[in-house]
C-alpha positions as CSV (number, residue, x, y, z in Angstrom):
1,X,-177.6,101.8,59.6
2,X,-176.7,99.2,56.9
3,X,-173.2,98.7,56.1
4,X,-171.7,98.0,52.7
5,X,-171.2,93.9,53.6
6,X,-175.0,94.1,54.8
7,X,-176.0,95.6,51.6
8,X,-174.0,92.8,49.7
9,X,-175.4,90.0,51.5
10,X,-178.4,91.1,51.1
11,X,-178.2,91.1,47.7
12,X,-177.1,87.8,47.4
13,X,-180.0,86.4,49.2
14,X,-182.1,88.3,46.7
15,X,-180.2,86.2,43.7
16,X,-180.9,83.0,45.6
17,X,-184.3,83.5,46.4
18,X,-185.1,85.0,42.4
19,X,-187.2,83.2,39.6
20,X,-184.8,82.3,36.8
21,X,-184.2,82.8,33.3
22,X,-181.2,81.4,31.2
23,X,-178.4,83.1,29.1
24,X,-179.1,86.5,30.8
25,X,-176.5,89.0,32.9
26,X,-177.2,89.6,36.5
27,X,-175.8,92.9,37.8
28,X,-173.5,91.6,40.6
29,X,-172.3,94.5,42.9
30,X,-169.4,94.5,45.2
31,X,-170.2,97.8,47.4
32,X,-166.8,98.0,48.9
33,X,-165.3,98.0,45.5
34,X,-167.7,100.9,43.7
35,X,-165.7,103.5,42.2
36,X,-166.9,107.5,43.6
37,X,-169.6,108.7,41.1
38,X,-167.5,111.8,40.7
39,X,-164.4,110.2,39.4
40,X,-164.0,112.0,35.5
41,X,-165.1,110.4,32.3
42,X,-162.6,109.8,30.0
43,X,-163.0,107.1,26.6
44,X,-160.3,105.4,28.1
45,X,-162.2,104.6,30.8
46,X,-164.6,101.9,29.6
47,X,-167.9,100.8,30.9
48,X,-167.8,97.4,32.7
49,X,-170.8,95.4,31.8
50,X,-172.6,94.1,34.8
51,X,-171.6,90.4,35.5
52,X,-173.5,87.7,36.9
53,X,-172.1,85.6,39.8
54,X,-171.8,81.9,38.9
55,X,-174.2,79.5,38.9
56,X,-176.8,81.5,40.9
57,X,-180.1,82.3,39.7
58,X,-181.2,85.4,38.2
59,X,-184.6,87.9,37.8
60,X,-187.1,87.2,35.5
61,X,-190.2,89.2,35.7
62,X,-193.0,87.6,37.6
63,X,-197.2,87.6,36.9
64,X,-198.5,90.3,39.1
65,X,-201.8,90.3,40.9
66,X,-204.2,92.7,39.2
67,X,-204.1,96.1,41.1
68,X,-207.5,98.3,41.5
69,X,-207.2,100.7,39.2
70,X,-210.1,103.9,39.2
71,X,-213.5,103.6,37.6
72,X,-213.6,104.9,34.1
73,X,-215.4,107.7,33.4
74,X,-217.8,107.0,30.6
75,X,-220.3,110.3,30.6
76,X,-219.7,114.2,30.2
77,X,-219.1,116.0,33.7
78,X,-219.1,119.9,34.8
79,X,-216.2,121.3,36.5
80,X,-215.6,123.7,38.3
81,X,-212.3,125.5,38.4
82,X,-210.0,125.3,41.6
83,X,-207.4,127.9,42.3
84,X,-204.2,126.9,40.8
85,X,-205.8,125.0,38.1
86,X,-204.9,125.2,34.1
87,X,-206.2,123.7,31.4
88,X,-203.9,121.2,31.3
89,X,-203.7,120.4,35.0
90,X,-207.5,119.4,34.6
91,X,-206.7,117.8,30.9
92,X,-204.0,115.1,33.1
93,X,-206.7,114.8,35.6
94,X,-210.1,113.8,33.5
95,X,-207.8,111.9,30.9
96,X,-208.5,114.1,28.3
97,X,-206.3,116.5,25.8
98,X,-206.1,120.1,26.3
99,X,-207.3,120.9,23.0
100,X,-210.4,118.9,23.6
101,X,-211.2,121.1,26.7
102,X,-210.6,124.4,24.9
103,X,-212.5,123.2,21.9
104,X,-215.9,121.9,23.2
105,X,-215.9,125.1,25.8
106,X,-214.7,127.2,23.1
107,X,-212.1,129.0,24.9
108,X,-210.3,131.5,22.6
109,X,-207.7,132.0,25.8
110,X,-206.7,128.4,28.1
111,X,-204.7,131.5,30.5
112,X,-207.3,133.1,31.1
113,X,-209.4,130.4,33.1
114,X,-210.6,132.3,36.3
115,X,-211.8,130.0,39.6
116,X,-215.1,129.1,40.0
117,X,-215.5,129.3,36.3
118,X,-217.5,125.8,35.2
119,X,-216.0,124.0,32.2
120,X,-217.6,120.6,29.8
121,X,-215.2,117.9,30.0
122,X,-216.3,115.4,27.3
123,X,-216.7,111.8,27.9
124,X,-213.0,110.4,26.9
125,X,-212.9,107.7,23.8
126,X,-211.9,104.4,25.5
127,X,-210.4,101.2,23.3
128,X,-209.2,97.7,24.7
129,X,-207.4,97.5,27.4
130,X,-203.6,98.1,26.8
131,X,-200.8,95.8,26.5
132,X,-199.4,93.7,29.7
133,X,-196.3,93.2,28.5
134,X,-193.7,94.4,31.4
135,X,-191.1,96.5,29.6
136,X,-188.5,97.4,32.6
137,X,-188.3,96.5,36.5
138,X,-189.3,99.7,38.8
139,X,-185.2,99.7,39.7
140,X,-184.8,100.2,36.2
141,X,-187.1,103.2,36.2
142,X,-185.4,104.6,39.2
143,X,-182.0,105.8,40.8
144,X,-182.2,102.7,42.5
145,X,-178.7,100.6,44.0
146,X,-177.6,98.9,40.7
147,X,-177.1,102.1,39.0
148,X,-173.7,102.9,41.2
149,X,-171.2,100.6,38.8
150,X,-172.9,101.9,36.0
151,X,-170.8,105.1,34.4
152,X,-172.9,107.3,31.5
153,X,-169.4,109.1,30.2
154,X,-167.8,105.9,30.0
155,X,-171.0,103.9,28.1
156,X,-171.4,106.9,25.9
157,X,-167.7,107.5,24.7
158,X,-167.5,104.0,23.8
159,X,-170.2,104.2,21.4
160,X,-170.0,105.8,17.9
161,X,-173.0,108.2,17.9
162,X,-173.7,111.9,18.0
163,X,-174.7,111.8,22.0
164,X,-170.8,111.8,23.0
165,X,-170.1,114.3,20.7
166,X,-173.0,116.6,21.7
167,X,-172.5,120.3,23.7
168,X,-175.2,122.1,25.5
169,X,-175.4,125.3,27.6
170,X,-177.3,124.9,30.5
171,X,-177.5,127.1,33.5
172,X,-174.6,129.2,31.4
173,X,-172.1,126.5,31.8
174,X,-171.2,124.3,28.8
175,X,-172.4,120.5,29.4
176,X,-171.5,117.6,27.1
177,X,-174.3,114.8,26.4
178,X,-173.1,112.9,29.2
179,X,-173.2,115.3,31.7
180,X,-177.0,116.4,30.6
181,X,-178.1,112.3,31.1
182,X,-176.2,112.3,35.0
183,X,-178.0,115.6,35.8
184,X,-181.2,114.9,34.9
185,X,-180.7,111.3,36.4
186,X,-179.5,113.1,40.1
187,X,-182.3,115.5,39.6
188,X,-185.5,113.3,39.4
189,X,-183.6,109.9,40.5
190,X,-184.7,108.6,37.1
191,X,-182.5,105.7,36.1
192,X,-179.8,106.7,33.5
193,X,-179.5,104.1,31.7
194,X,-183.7,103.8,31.0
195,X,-182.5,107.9,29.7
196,X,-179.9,107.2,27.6
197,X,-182.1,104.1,25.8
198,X,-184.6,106.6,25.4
199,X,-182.8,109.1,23.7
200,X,-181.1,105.7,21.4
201,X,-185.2,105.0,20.7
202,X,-186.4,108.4,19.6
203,X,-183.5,109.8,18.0
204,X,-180.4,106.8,17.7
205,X,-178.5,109.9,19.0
206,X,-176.0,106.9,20.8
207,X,-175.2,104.7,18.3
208,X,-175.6,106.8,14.9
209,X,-175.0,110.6,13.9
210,X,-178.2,110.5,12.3
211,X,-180.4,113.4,12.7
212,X,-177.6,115.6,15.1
213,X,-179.4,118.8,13.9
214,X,-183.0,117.9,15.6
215,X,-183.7,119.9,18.3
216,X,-186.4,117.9,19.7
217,X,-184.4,114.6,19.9
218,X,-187.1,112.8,22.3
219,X,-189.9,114.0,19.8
220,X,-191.6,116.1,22.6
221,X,-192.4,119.2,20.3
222,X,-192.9,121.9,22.0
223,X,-191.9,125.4,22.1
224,X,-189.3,126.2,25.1
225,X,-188.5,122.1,25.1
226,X,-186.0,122.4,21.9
227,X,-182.2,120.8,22.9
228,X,-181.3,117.5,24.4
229,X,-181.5,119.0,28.5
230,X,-185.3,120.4,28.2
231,X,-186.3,117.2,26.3
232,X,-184.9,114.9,29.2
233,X,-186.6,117.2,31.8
234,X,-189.8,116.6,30.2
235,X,-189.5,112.7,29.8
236,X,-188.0,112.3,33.1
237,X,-191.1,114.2,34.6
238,X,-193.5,111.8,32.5
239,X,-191.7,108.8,33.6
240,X,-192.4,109.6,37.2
241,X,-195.6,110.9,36.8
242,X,-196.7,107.6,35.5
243,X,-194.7,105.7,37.7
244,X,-195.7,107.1,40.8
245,X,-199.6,107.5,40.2
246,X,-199.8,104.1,39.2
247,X,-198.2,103.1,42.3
248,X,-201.3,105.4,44.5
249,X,-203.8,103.9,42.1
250,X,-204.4,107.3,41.0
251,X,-204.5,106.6,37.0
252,X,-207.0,104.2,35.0
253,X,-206.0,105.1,31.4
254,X,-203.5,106.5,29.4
255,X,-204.3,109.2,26.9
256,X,-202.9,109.2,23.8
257,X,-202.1,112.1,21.3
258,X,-204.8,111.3,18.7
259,X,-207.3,111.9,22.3
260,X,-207.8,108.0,22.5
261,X,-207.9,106.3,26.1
262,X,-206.4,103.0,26.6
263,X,-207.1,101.3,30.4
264,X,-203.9,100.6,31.7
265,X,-203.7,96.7,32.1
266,X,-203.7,96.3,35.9
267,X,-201.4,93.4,35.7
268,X,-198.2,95.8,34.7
269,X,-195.6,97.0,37.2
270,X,-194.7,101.1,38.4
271,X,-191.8,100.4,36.0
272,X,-193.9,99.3,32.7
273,X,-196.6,102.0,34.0
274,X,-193.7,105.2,33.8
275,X,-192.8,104.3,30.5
276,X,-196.4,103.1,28.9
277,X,-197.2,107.0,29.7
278,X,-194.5,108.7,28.7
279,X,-195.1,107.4,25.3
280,X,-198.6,108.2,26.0
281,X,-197.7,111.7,25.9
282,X,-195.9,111.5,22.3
283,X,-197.7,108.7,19.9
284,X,-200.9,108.0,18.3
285,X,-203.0,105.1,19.5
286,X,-201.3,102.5,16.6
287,X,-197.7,103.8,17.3
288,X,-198.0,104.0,21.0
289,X,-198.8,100.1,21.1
290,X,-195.6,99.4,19.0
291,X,-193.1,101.4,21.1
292,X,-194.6,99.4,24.1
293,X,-194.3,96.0,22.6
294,X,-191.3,93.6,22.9
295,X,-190.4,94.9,19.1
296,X,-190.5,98.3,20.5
297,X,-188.8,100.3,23.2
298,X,-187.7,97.0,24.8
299,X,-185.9,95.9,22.2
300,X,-183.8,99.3,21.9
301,X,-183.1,98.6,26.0
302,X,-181.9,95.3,24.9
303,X,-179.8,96.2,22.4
304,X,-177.7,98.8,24.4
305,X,-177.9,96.9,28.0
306,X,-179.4,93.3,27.6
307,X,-182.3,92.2,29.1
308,X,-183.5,95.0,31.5
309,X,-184.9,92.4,33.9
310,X,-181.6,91.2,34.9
311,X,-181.4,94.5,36.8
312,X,-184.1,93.7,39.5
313,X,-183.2,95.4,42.5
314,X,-186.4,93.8,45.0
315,X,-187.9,95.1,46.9
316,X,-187.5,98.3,46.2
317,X,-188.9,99.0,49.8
318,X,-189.0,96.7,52.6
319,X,-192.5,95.8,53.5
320,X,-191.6,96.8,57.3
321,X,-189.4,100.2,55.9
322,X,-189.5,102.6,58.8
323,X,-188.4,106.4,58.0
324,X,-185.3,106.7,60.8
325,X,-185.7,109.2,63.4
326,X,-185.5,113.2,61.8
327,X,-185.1,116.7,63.5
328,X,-186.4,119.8,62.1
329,X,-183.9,121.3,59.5
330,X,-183.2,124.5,61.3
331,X,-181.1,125.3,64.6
332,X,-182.5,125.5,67.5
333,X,-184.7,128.8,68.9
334,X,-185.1,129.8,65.6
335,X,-188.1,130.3,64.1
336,X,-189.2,128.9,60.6
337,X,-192.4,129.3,58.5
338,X,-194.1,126.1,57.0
339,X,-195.0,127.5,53.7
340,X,-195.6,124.3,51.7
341,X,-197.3,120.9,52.3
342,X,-197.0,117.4,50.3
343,X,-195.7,118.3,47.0
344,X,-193.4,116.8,43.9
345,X,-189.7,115.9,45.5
346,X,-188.8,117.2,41.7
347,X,-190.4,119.0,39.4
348,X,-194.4,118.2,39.4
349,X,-194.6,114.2,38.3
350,X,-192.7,112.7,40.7
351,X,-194.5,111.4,44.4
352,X,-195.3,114.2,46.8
353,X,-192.4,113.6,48.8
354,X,-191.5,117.4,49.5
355,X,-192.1,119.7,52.4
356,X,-191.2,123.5,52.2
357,X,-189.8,125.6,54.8
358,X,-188.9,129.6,55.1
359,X,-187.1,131.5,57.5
360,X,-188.6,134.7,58.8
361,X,-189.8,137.1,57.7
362,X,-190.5,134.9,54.9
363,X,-192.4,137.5,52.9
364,X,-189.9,139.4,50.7
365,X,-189.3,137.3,47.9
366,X,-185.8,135.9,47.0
367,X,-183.8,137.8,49.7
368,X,-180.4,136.7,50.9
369,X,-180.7,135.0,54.6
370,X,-178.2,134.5,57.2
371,X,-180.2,131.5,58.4
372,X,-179.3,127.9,58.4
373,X,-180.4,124.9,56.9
374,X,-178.8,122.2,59.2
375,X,-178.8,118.5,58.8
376,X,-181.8,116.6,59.5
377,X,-179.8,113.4,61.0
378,X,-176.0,112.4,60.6
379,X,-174.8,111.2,57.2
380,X,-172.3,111.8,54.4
381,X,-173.2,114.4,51.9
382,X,-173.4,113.0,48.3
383,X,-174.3,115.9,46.1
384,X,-173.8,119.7,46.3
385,X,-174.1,121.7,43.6
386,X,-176.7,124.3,41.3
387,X,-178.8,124.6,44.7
388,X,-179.3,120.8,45.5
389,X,-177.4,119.1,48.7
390,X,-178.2,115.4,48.6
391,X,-177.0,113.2,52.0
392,X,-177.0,109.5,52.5
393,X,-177.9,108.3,55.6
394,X,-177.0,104.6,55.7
395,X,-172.8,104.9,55.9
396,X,-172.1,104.5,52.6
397,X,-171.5,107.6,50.0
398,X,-174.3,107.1,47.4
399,X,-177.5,108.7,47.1
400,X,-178.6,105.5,45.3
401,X,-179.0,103.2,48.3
402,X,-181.0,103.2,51.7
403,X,-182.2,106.6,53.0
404,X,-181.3,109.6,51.1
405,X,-182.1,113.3,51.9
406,X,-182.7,116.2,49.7
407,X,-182.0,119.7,51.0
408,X,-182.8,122.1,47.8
409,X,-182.3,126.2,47.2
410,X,-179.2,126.3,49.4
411,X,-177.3,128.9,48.4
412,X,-173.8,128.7,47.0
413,X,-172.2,130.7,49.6
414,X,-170.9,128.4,52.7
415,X,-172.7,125.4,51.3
416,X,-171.4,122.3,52.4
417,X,-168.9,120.0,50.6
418,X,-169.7,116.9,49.1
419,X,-167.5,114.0,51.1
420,X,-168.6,115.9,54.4
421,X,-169.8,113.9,57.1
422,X,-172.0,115.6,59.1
423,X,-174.0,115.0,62.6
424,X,-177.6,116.1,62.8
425,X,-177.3,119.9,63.6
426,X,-174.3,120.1,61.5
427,X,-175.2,123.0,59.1
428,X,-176.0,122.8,55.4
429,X,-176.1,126.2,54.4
430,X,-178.6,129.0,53.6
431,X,-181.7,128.8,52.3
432,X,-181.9,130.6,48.9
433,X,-183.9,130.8,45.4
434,X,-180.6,129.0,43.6
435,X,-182.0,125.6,41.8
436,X,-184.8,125.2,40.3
437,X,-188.1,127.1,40.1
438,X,-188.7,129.4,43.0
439,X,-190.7,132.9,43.6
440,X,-189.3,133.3,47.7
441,X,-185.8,132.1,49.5
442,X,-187.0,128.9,51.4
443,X,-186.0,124.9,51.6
444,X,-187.5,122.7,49.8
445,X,-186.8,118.9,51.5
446,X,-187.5,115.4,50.6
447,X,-187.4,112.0,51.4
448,X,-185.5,109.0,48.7
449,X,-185.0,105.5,49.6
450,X,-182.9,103.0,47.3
451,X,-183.7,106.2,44.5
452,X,-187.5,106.1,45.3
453,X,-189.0,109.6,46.2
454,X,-190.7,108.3,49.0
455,X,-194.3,110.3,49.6
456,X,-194.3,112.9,52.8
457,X,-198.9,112.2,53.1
458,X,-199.1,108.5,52.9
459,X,-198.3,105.1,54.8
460,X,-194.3,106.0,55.6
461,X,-195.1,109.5,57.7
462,X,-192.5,112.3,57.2
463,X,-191.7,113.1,60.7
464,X,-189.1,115.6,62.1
465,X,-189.0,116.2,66.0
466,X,-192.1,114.3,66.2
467,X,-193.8,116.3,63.7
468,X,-196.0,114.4,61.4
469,X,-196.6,115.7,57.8
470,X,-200.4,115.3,56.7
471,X,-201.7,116.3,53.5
472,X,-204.9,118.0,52.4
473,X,-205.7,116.7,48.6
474,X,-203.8,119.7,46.8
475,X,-200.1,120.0,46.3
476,X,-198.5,122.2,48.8
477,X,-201.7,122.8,50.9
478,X,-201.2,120.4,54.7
479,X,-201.0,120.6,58.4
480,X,-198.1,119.3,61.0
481,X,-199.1,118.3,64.3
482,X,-197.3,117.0,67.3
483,X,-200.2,116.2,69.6
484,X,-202.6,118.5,70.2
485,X,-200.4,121.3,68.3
486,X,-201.0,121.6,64.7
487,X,-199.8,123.8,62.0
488,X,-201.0,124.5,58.6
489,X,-198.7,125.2,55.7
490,X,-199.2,129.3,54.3
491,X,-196.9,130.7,51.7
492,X,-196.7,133.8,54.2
493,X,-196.3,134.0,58.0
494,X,-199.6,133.6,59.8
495,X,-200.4,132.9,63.4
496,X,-200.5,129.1,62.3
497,X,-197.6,128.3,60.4
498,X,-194.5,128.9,63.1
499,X,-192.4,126.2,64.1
500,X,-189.4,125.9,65.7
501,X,-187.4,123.2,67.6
């Protein structure tokens, strides 16, 4: 695995070999010098700029060849509803609003859908093709390597707005604003400083006490989404949504409140993409195209942390990346169900990085088990805590850089301690219904690399003991096979869903 030198040497051959731009900050990093993530925030602990090293160039963004982007749909279709489907699920799919699938089918209730049931989805209203200016890097948009020096408490307490000030219960434990922003950044490896300029753009929550008493301080209004953690939830979940189907081409035009599509210039990068649809999802046509303008959103970004493209971590993901060799996450001779194929490594938006796994019986709901989640390959555990484990698997202690693992529902009882290093084998803990959304005790697991939820049914194949992931076209529906075995992923146990190592 990479050391910490490697990992700085690389990054100085990155600088050399960068376009430049004058009068900018490069984000130098020394790893061997990176304060632990878990040190306390305190105001008189201030944030540390990045600086850049002298004389060496720096990022500026580049002209990107067009990428193929999906035919736009120009006529009325039928559909037919799939099990599992809502009305919005098909409204994100046919680029339309939900409100203009219950209005032209006249649905008096969108819950009551049924399968098989065959709905009008209108032809969408298309305008010019959208903007191509590049707003952030993709490393801005996710957890990615030069997010380590960067410390939320510390940026926050130093400014003089109502963020540093703000208290929230979540999960019945009090959390300030700064706390909320590192959460929700662990949680969907969504960059915290693209969060925190976010919240400064739709509310100026960071550098003013204006409007303290709005409970919808990202603008996302919606009934169940009212404080500062919900709102974040819901734009990190955009962010990647957009990020991540522009990077599988599977997205040709953003839909805006007001029902107007605009094609997605195919010149823009994952980065630009995550955060031309999240605004999607909150402005008219005419508003939308002035958050994502230089005068917009950008120029909040620049006013907290300078010029965003300074923070180009590249690539992202080595052309030749190779997924390092995985066991199964269970001990051996014991026997697991697979109960869930490709699916979002958090929350729905993000890449379908996630497999799911159950110990037997694996049909009684959320049931305390005695099994055990054990470590998939040897590494230092970065993260433990409200049902997520999180190990690195490069040597160094952040979930930021190289490979990174997610174990999630492990129960709090004999979970593992972050600072553990642990062998493959070494246990984890139990498998549980703690974190998250869950109906049955089971392990959800996924695959990061440099903060990029890396996809478990596309080109880098999730494999554990030789097993190789495979999706089928719907979240959590897929097969394993080693050879000529195969499995197929049920959410109960079946003759075809046993595995063990």
């Amino acid at each position: 695995m990479a050391t910490s030198r490697q990992f700085f040497l690389s990054f100085l051959v990155l600088l050399v070999s960068a376009c430049t731009k004058q009068a900018h900050t490069a984000p130098y990093i020394n790893f061997s010098k990176v304060e632990s993530d878990s040190k306390p925030e305190t105001t008189a602990d201030p944030y540390i700029p990045p600086t850049r090293i002298p004389d060496q160039p720096i990022y500026t963004p580049t002209p990107s060849a067009p990428k193929p982007l999906p035919t736009l749909r120009t006529e009325d279709i039928t559909y037919t509803v799939q099990w599992g489907d809502s009305i919005r699920s098909i409204a994100y799919q046919y680029n339309l609003l939900p409100q203009q699938i219950i209005n032209v089918n006249g649905i008096t209730n969108p819950s009551l859908i049924y399968t098989g049931q065959e709905l009008l989805l209108p032809a969408p209203e298309i305008r010019d093709t959208g903007p191509g200016f590049k707003l952030i890097p993709d490393s801005e948009l996710v957890n990615s390597p030069y997010t380590i020096r960067f410390r939320p408490g510390s940026f926050i307490n130093n400014q003089s707005g109502y963020l540093k000030d703000y208290q929230e219960e979540v999960d019945g434990e009090s959390h300030t604003g700064s706390e909320i922003v590192q959460r929700i950044s662990d949680d969907y490896s969504i960059n915290p400083r693209l969060l925190i300029a976010l919240i400064e753009h739709q509310s100026q929550w960071v550098t003013t006490k204006s409007n303290k008493n709005n409970p919808y301080p990202l603008s996302h209004k919606e009934a169940g989404y009212e404080g500062l953690y919900r709102q974040l939830k819901w734009a990190a979940d955009e962010l990647n949504r957009g990020y991540y189907l522009w990077k599988v081409k599977g997205i040709g035009t953003w839909t805006l409140t007001d029902g107007i599509n605009v094609p997605i210039n195919a010149t823009i990068n994952a980065g630009t993409a995550g955060v031309q649809h999240l605004f999607s999802r909150l402005l008219p046509y005419k508003n939308w195209l002035a958050a994502v303008s230089e005068e917009g959103f950008f120029s909040t970004y620049s006013g907290l942390f300078g010029y965003p493209f300074d923070y180009t971590y590249s690539p992202l993901l080595p052309e030749d990346l190779t997924q390092p060799q995985l066991q199964l996450p269970f001990e051996d001779g014991v026997t697991w169900l697979f109960t869930g194929g490709p699916h979002g490594g958090w929350d729905t938006g993000s890449a379908w990085a996630a497999l799911d796994f159950a110990p037997l019986p694996g049909d009684v709901g959320c049931s305390t088990s005695n099994a055990w989640v054990v470590a998939v390959a040897d590494g230092i555990i970065v993260r433990s805590g409200h049902g997520a484990v999180v190990q690195s698997l490069d040597g160094d202690p952040y979930g930021q850089t190289g490979w990174s693992i997610l174990y999630m529902h492990i129960e709090t009882r004999d979970r593992v301690e972050v600072g553990s290093r642990l062998k493959a084998g070494d246990r984890i803990g139990h498998p549980s219904c703690e974190g998250g959304i869950s109906t049955g005790t089971h392990l959800h697991i996924a695959r990061r690399y440099n903060g990029e939820w890396i996809p478990a049914d596309q080109d880098i194949s999730f494999i554990m003991d030789g097993w190789v992931s495979q999706g089928l076209g719907y979240a959590y529906q897929g097969i394993m096979t080693r050879g000529e075995q195969v499995i197929q992923a049920e959410d109960t146990k079946t003759d075809y869903n046993q595995i063990q190592r």
